[in-house]
Steps between C-alpha positions, in 0.01 A plus 500: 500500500616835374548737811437867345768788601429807540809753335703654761389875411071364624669344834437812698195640618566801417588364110209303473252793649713754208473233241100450591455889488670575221304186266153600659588914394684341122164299463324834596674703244513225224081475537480854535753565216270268241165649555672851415657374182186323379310751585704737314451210193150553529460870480771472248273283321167693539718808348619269175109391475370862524763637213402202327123586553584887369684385169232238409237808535689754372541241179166435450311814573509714156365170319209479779432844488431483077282155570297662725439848296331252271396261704682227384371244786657188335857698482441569884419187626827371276738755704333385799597163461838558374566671843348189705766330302777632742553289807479804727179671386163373649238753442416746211223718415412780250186745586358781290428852600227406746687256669338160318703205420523476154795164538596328844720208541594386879460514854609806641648523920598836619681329806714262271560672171695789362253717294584803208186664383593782218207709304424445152455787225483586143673779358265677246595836366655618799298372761504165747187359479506260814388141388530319859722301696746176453573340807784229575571329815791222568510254738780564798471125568798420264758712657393382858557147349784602397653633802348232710731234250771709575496519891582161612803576262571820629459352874746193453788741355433712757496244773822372311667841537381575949631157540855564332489847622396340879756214501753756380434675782468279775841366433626824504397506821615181590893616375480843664301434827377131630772328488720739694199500775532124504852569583431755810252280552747238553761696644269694784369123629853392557619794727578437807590741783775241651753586184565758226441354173622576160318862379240425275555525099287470250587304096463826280743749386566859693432771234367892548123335402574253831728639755244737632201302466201335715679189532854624565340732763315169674813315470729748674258546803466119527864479526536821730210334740707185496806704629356713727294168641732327550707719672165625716442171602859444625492799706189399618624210610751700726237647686306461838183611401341445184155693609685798615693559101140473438378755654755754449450452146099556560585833685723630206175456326255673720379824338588836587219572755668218717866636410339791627383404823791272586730783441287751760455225801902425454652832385483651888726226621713418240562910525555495831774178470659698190514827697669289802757358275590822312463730736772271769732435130519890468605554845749227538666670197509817619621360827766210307654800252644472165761285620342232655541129415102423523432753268428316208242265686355782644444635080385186401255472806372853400494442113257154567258725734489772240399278270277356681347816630480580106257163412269603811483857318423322152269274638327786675477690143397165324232502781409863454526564864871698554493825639522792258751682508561781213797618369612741246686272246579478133331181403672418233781305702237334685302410204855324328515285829117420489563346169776275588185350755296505238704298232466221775155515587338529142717284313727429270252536155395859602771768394522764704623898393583759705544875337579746776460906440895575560409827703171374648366716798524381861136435667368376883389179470564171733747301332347180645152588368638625164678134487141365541315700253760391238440104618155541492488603113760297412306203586233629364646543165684085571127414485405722189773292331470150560732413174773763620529855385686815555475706826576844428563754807610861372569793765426913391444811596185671430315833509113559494355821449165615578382486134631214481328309833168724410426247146668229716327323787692359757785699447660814714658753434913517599845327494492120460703222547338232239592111566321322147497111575349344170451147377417344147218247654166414413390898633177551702150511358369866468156352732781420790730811466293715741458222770851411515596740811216382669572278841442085458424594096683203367484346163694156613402187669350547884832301557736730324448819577367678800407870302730707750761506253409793258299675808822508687696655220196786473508571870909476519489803210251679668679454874777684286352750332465424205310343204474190269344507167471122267506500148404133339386357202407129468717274309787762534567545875443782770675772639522601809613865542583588885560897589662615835580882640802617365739559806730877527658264819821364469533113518494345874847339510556343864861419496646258799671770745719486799319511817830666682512881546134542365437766705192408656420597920413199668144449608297347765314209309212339680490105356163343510585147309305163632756240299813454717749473278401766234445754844892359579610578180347856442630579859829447371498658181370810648739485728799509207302776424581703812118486645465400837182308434257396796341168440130327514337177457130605501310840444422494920900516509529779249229692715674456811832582433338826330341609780827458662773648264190649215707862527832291373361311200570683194398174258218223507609192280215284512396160325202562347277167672556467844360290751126671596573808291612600181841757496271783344265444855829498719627824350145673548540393891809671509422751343283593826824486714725646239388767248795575275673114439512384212435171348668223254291188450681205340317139384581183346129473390358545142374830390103338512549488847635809582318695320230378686656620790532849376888524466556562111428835511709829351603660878549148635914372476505153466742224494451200293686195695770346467683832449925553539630795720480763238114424380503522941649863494350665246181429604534625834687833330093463320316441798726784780452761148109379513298802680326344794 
């Protein structure tokens, strides 16, 4: 008994589900392909029979026309029959002026014959006398014979041609993409996390048409998962705890309202830890000198605090809760590092260009919230181009006048410093572009975005000053035009200085700090100061020893939450005792919280922990120049 094989390019499913489509949609086109062409036979036909029809009358009617001036009946009925004698022609008649048949040979159907009806005359001294009618109709029945003949003919070569056409095809496929599938196929079932195999190749030859294709692209990930697996699982294997990898990786995922609120509940004691460490590094090297041999640990200690100090400041930013802080800056160094970020966060297929105004103006913004507003529309303009693109930011200066702003709305009138940040995405619909501002107005999934994005760029230019203005146009990409106050101020620049010989008369500083070691350390360090510094635990200390020593106490340095009352609370109590002190309140918290305590405010100094001995100073030179 035969046993039938199927060839190797129908093995797959995927083959035989391609070679099944593609023979149903050739047997489609083949039937669909033969009615056309015989129907185009048949009115090809019907055309042929009704030129035929024309000559035969067009032939015959002068001689008609003379038998019937003289009423030559026999002649008629002759003509008559000779046109029967065609195998087209089924019906014809001859009637007289009153419409009587005078000959009629036939059996006339409007629905299945073509019919030519012409008048007859005689020509008699210059006038048409009109004699009657000749009618001829022919049968349609012939051509649709015809063409009916010709369909299964039609059909088969057509059928003939889909199935070359379709096996053509589906070996096509077969050579350029099943039979390397069977080979992943094959190669993916026999990986094994125990040893690195052999990368995966695949039997076809590496030209421009294939080196960037589908199937190189699949192959190279296969073989970079098989690396990196690999590799994962062995370090895996090295590890205590499986479940806790696990849910690190899950919290690197969490979106930013959680990065958010993890980075408020820890930021307060991971400040006060990095202020600790800092602060106690700084004095040790003023205390060590130049020349001492622990001074390179004591750098290195120092450089890893910094930098960690500096992630709790980006995830604060990233989390939208730092505290502002403006400055008056040029931005166009800050918007050349912003990029480097921002090469790293939206990838390597979206090009980014920066084109700074050489003698841009300076302007008071927060560097921190500037930082943000450029993240914010970068991303934006990552998700407007979801195939890569070109992010364009371009700095300027720019002047309004009042003509200008009057046929303008939205603009004002003065000296601008313009930041452009433009992409060439998929744009925003015209229906959208007036929403886009708007708070938890999102166009992406409920998981993707949260809406605060775009709001949060609006209310950062406002908090500013300024103005934003979008120009878009679907299909070519938006623009997003920011405007800030141009600044007469010279750039803040806060150079590192020498804390010897500065000058400043030593104060009486009243403590009031509830974590030990941060109240230890600040003791200290306003001590190297040359402060003699009286020191509490709680706000009922801070009360007594003002009641006690309230006329020596030139300074209050207060942590803004204290245990029962807040710092602002404490300095209103002392305020009773002591009219003319002064007050410096310093925090670890996030600016959501203290705000809500009523510390971020213009005539309020405060100090942002963890802060070195000059960030110390110079806000006390703030808070003893503040009038009380």
């Amino acid at each position: 008994m035969r046993t039938k094989v199927k060839p190797e390019w129908l093995k797959t499913k995927i083959g035989s589900r391609f070679a099944f489509y593609i023979t149903l949609l050739g047997a489609i086109m083949a039937l669909v392909l033969s009615i056309l062409i015989s129907y185009q036979q048949y009115q090809n036909r019907v055309s042929f029979i009704q030129k035929e029809l024309d000559n035969i009358v067009t032939a015959n009617k002068s001689f008609i026309e003379q038998s019937l001036w003289i009423v030559d009946t026999r002649a008629l009925d002759l003509v008559v029959k000779g046109f029967l004698l065609n195998a087209h022609i089924v019906f014809v008649q001859i009637t007289d002026e009153n419409g009587n048949t005078i000959v009629s040979k036939g059996k006339p159907d409007p629905d299945k014959n073509i019919k030519k009806t012409v008048s007859l005359y005689h020509h008699d001294r210059g006038r048409d006398i009109f004699l009657g009618k000749l009618t001829v109709a022919a049968s349609k029945q012939a051509a649709f014979r015809e063409a009916k003949s010709s369909i299964f003919i039609t059909l088969f070569q057509s059928m003939l041609l889909m199935f070359i056409l379709s096996v053509s095809i589906i070996f096509i496929f077969w050579h350029l993409v099943s039979r390397h599938l069977l080979r992943i196929q094959e190669y993916t079932r026999g990986i094994t996390l125990e040893e690195q195999r052999d990368p995966l190749t695949l039997d076809r030859p590496m030209n421009r048409h294939t080196k960037d294709d589908e199937l190189t692209s699949t192959v190279d990930a296969i073989n970079f998962m098989c690396r990196n697996a690999v590799k994962a699982y062995r370090k895996l294997e090295d590890e205590t705890s499986k479940k806790l990898k696990l849910e690190q990786q899950l919290k690197q995922a969490q979106r930013m309202e959680t990065v958010g609120r993890l980075a408020g509940g820890v930021a307060h004691d991971f400040n006060n830890m990095l202020y600790v460490i800092l602060g106690t590094v700084q004095l040790l090297m003023t205390r060590e000198g130049e020349k001492s041999p622990i001074l390179d640990d004591l750098r290195q200690i120092q450089q890893a605090a910094r930098r960690s100090a500096d992630i709790t400041r980006q995830l604060l930013a990233f989390s939208r809760k730092q505290v502002i802080d403006p400055k008056v800056i040029n931005i166009n160094p800050l918007i050349k590092d912003v990029t480097k970020m921002l090469k790293r966060l939206l990838g390597e297929d979206i090009d980014i260009l920066f084109f700074p105004e050489p003698n841009l103006y300076n302007t008071k913004v927060d560097p921190g919230q500037l930082d943000q507003i450029i993240t914010n529309l970068a991303i934006n303009a990552r998700d407007a181009m979801p195939e890569g693109g070109t992010l364009t930011l371009e700095t300027a200066n720019i002047t309004f006048d009042l003509e200008y702003c009057r046929v303008h709305a939205g603009f004002k009138p003065g000296s601008f410093v313009m930041l452009a940040i433009s992409d060439n995405g998929t744009g925003i619909d015209p229906e959208i572009l007036p929403h886009i501002f708007e708070p938890f107005f999102t166009t992406k999934d409920r998981d993707k975005g949260t809406g605060l994005g775009l709001a949060s760029v609006y209310g950062a230019v406002k908090h500013s000053s300024g103005f934003i203005n979008v120009y878009s146009e679907p299909g070519k990409g938006s623009c997003f035009k920011l405007y800030f106050p141009a600044c007469i101020e010279q750039e803040n620049v806060q150079p590192e200085r020498e804390l010897a010989g500065n000058g400043m008369q030593p104060l009486t500083v009243l403590l009031v700090e509830d974590d030990d070691l941060v109240r230890q350390l600040t003791e200290n360090m306003l001590g190297a100061l040359g402060h003699r510094v009286l020191v509490a635990a709680t706000p009922n200390e801070a009360l007594k020893i003002c009641r006690a020593q309230g006329k020596e106490i030139d300074l209050l340095l207060s942590d803004v939450i204290l245990p029962g009352m807040t710092g602002k609370q404490l300095f209103t109590r002392i305020r009773e005792i002591v009219l003319d002190m002064r007050v410096l309140y310093m925090s670890g918290y996030t600016a959501n919280v203290i705000t809500h305590q009523g510390i971020i405010d213009q005539e309020i100094v405060f100090l942002q922990k963890p802060f070195t001995l000059h960030d110390l100073e110079k806000k006390i030179r703030e808070a003893i120049a503040t009038p009380s």
